[in-house]
N, C-alpha and C positions, 0 to 999 in steps of 0.2 A: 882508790878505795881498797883494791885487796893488795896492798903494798903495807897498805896500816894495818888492815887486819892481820897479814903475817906475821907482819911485827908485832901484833901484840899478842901472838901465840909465840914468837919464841919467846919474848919478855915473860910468859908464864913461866915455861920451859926452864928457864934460866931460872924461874922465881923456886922450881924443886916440884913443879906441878906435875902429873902425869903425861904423855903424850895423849893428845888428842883422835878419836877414832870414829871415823864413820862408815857405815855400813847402808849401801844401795841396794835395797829388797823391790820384792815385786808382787807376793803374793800365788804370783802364776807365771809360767813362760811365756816368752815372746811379746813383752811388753818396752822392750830397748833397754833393761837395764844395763847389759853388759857394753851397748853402743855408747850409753850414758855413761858409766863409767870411765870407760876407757877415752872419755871426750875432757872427763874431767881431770885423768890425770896428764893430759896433755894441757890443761889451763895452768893445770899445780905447780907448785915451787916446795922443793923440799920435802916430798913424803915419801913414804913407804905404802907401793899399793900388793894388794894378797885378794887372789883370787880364792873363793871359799868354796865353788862349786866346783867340789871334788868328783863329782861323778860326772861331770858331761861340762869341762872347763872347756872355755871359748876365749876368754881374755887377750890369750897367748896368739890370737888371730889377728888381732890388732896392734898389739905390743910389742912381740916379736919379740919375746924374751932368750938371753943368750944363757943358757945354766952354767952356772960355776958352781953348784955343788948338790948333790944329791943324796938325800935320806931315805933309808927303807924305813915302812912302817907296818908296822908287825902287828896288825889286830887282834881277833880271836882267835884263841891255839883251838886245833885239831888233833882229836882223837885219834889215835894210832894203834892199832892192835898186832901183837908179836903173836906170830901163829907158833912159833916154837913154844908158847907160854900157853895158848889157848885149846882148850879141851873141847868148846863150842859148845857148850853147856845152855846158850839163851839168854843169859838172865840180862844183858846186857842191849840186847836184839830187845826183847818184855820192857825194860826200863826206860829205851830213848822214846821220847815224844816227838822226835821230830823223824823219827822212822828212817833215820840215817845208818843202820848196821843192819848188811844184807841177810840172806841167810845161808850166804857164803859166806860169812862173818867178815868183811871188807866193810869199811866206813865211805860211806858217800859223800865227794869232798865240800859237795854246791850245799848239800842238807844240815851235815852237822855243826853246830852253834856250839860246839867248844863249853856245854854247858858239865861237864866231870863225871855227870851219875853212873855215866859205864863204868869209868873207873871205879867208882867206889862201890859198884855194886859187884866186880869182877872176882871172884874166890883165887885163883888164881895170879894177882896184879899181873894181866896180861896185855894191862889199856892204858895208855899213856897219851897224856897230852902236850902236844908239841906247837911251838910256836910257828907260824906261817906267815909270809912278808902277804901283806893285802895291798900294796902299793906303794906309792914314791912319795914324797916333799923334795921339791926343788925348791933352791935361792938360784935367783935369775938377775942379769942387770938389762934393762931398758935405757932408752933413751931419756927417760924420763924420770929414775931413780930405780932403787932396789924392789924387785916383785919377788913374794912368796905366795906358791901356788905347788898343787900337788895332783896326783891321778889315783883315785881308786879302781885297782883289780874288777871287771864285772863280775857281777854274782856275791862282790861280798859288802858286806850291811853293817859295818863300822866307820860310815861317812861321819859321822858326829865328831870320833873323836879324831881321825882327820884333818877336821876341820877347825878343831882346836889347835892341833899342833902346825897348823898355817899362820894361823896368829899367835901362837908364841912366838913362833920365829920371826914373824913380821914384828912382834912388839919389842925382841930382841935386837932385829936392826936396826928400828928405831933409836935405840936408847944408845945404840954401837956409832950410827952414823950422827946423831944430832939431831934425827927430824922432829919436824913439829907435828907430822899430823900421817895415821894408818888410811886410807882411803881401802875401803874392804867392799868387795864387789861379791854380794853373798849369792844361794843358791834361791832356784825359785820356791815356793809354797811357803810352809809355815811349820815346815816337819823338824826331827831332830837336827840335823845336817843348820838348818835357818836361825833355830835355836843358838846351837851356837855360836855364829856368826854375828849374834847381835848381844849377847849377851856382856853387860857390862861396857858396851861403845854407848858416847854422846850423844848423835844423833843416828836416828833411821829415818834413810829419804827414802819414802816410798814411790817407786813408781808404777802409775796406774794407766789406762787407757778408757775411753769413754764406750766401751763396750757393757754389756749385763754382765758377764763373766772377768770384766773388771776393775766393775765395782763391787763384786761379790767378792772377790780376794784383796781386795784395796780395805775393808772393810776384816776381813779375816787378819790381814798384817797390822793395821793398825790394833786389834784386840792382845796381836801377841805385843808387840810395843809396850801398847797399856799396861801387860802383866808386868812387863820386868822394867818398867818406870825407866822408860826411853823415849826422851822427845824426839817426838814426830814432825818429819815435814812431806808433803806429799807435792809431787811434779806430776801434772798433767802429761802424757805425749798423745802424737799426734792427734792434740786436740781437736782441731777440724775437721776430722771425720765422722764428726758427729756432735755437734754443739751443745745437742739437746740435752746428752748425757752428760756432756763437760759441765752444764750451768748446776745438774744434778749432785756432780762429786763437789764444786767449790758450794753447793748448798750445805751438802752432807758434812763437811770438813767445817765451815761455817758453824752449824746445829753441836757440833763435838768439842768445837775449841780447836780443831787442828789445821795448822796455816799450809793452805795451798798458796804452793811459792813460785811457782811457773807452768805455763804452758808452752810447748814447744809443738810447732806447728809436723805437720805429714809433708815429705818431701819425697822424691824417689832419688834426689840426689845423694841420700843416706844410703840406701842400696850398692851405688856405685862407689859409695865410699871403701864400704865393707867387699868389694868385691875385688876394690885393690888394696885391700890391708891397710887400709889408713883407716885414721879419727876424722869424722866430718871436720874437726877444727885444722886438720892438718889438710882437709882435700877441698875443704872449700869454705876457710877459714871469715869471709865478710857474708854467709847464706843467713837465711831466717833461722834455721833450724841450729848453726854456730850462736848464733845473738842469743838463743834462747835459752840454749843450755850456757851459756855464762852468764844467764840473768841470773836461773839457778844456782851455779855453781859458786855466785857473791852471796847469795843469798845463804849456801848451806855456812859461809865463811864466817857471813855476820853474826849467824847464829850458835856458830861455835866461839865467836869471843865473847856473847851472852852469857854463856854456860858459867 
């Protein structure tokens, strides 16, 4: 079954179609996405996967990405003051809101947002904004195909667009290598950083847990979904820890219209998976917890040659 379904993703492919792109959200942390992920691109054939969770990526724990090429990415410029130029007049120190100009007239590098008004309020142009590297993009190869994945700087608050230039490059090798399909392992929540990660991809597989805290965020991803007219599919995990709740999300999903497309059972064998760098499908490829995520993973396949 997913030999046909491949096939008729590159038959689009070839037809002058877009490549194909999905992005594995969660709403909240520590719910397996990136285990899930990194399980799927061990099932896949032919994709380009790109880690999106630029501030606290994990992917690369599993994948064991080799870099072959690295990009600086250059956020929000930083205000710079030439004291040969500055008379320390105030008005500058008065104008920032973000209370970044001391009254040593030195710019605070965590505070200031690169937002100009010193500059333009400066009599003297003694305030210049300079561009500052806020972290990396790497192109990396896997055993499994090409990964783009990047690290943002702590402290600095331009993951969004980041997290775009992850997926351009991922959509870049795509179209460079041939493949049919970006497998995008996005950030948790629903904040800017999530945004863009799903933005414009075919499907969003949410994954949810049968706890209160997440069905409350199963329920938050699913609303951002809804906004930017992304079919949804949602994956239970370790379902069995709690039934009660599980019967709860495939009600709620039911009540919505949105197909709950597996449940994958609680193991601790996923533990030891992760603890020697491997994919459950690589460390104990015949377990419940393998079966279940390739029930899913036929399942996100069929639904992408729906589309």
């Amino acid at each position: 079954m997913e030999d046909q379904i491949s096939d008729a993703l590159r038959r689009n492919k070839e037809a002058g179609e877009q490549v194909k792109q999905v992005t594995v959200l969660s709403g909240k942390g520590g719910t397996g996405k990136t285990t899930i992920t990194a399980s799927f691109a061990a099932l896949a054939h032919n994709i380009v996967v790109a880690d999106c969770d630029v501030d606290a990526p994990d992917l690369h724990l599993l994948l064991h990405p080799k870099i072959v090429e690295t990009q600086e990415f250059r956020g929000f410029k930083l205000a710079v003051i030439d004291k040969t130029k500055c008379i320390e007049c105030g008005l500058c120190r008065d104008a920032c809101r973000f209370d970044a100009i001391k009254d040593v007239f030195e710019v605070d590098t965590v505070l200031c947002e690169g937002c100009g008004v010193c500059v333009v309020v400066c009599p003297e142009k003694a305030i210049n904004l300079k561009e500052r590297i806020s972290g990396h993009a790497f192109i990396s190869k896997t055993k499994y195909g090409t990964m783009s994945h990047a690290r943002l700087k702590p402290s600095e608050s331009t993951s969004g667009k980041l997290v775009t230039l992850v997926r351009q490059n991922a959509s870049q090798i795509a179209e460079k290598e041939n493949c049919e399909l970006v497998l995008i392992d996005g950030p948790p929540g629903i904040g800017c950083p999530v945004i863009a990660s799903v933005t414009g991809v075919d499907i969003g597989l949410v994954v949810t847990e049968p706890t209160l805290s997440g069905i409350h965020d199963l329920e938050r991803a699913l609303q951002l979904l809804n906004h930017f007219h992304i079919q949804p599919l949602v994956c239970i995990n370790m379902y069995d820890i709690n039934r009660r709740n599980t019967e709860k999300i495939v009600q709620f999903c039911h009540e919505n219209g949105v197909e709950a497309c597996g449940k994958i059972p609680f193991d601790p064998i996923v533990t030891k998976a992760m603890v020697a760098g491997k994919t459950i499908i690589e460390y104990s490829p015949q377990s419940t917890v393998s079966r279940g995520v390739e029930t899913v993973w036929k399942r996100v396949l069929s639904a992408l040659k729906e589309e």
